[in-house]
C-alpha positions, 0 to 999 in steps of 0.5 A: 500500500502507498505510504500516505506520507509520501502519495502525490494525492497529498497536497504539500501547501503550507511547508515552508521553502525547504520542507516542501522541497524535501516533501516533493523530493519524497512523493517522487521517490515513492513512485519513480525518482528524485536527484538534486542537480547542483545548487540550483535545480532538481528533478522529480520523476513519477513512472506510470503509464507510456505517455511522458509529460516533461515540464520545466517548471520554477520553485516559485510558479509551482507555489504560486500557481498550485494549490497543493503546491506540486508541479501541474504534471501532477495533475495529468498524472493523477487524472490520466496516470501519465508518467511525468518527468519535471525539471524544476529551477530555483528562479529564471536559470533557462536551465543552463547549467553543466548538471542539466545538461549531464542529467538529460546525458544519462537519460540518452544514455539509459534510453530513458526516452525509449520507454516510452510510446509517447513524450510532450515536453512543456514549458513556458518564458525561460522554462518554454526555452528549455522544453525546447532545447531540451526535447531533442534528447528525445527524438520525435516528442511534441514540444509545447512551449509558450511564450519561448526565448528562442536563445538570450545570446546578445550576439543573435538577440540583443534587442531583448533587453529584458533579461540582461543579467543572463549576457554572460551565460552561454547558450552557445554550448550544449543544447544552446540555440531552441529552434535548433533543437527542435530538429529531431522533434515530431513537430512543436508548437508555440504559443505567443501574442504577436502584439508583445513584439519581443515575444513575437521576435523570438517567435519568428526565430522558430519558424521551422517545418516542423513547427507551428505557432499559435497566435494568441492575440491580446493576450498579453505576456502572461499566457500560461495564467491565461490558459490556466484561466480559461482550463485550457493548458490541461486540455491543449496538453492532452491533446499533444498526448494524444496526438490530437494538437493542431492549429485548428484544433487549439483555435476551436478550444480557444474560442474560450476566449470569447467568454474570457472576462480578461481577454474582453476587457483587454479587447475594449482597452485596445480599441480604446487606444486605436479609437475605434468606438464603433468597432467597440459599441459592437464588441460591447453589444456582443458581449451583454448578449451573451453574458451578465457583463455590468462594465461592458454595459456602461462603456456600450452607454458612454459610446453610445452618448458619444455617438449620439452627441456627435463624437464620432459617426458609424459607417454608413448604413450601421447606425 
């Protein structure tokens, strides 16, 4: 019988920073494994079924994010008994580090990977730069990944200045440059927001066969949030499980968003600044059709005074 003390049906919320590390180090150790990989990230590995969920996560997303503050691989394991390998960092390290790179090694050398019928890696931001470099140790894994950095190289990406304190880590050693590494993949998708320019920049730089991007406009630089949000992460992940993830199969669970109080606030926001009030008296009247909508309905009786006093004119014949 599993020890109750270490089931990863047990939530590890309210350890302090080291006791829940220890915690998780536990539950992975009484379904698979467990390794520290220096000082800065470890591993935790729970074997169950063929289909392999690999995430790269960061101590503070797991405990911001989790309500029992485990990996959110946890929760494929429980409801689909997946196998899940998570790669966990103490801060944004895009996993740059020797141990890293000897770790995912040994998996190549062991034939990890080959256990397995079928692998997703996934990660998002620093953590979606090393689902993708990372995924070449296992040839023909899907790669979701959101939001990526294809490399913070200043030679090939100085004009992301957001991430200057990483100038002098390599990403020209072993599995540097992302998109690269993606070669041997059976195909990746990126998830961004072309509205967020840097984001859309590094976007490009993946553009390969074998990869497709998934615009998610408006959006903002928040993606994984939004997808938990809107209980779509889970259901995009499964899909790449089970072969199932495409562009038209994401844009059909993504019409979530029409219902999605965030993305429409942000929408009215938007053409708030590019001036587009008719364009937005119509957003406004679609949204309380569909929905209770309270501040839709004020900002759809501001324009329409400001239509009625003459601020701005519909198009002809759409009055």
């Amino acid at each position: 019988m599993q020890d109750a003390k270490t089931s990863i049906d047990e939530s590890i919320a309210g350890f302090r920073r080291e006791v829940w590390k220890q915690k998780l180090l536990e539950q992975a150790e009484a379904e698979g494994m467990a390794q520290e990989l220096g000082a800065r990230h470890f591993a935790t590995f729970i074997d169950r079924d063929a289909t392999l969920l690999v995430t790269f996560e960061t101590a503070e997303g797991i405990r911001s994010i989790s309500e029992t503050h485990q990996p959110f691989g946890f929760e494929l394991v429980k409801s689909k008994g997946w196998s899940h390998l998570c790669i966990i960092s103490d801060g944004d390290t895009w996993f740059r580090d020797p141990k890293v790179y000897g770790f995912f090694d040994r998996l190549i050398d062991d034939g990890f990977f080959e256990d397995f019928d079928q692998v997703v890696f996934y990660g998002a931001g620093p953590c979606g730069y090393a689902a993708a470099a990372f995924s070449v140790a296992a040839p023909g894994a899907t790669v979701v990944a959101v939001q990526p950095q294809a490399t913070l190289d200043a030679r090939m990406t100085e004009w992301d200045d957001r991430f200057t304190e990483m100038r002098r880590v390599s990403f020209t050693d072993r599995y540097g440059y992302a998109p690269d590494m993606l070669d041997a993949a059976d195909h990746a998708f990126v998830l961004y927001d072309p509205a967020e320019s840097l984001d859309a920049m590094h976007a490009t730089l993946f553009a390969r066969d074998n990869v497709t991007r998934l615009r998610m406009r408006y959006m903002g630089a928040e993606l994984q949030a939004r997808l938990l949000d809107m209980n779509l992460l889970y259901r995009i992940l499964l899909m790449a499980g089970t072969g199932k993830l495409n562009a038209k199969s994401f844009f059909q669970i993504y019409r979530a968003r029409r219902s999605y109080p965030r993305y429409l606030k942000g929408l009215v926001a938007v053409l708030d600044r590019q001036n587009r009030p008719y364009l937005n008296m119509v957003l406004c009247r679609n949204v309380i059709a569909r929905m209770p909508a309270r501040r839709f309905r004020r900002r759809l009786e501001e324009l329409e005074e400001d239509a009625r006093v003459g601020k701005f004119a519909p198009p002809p014949g759409q009055a």
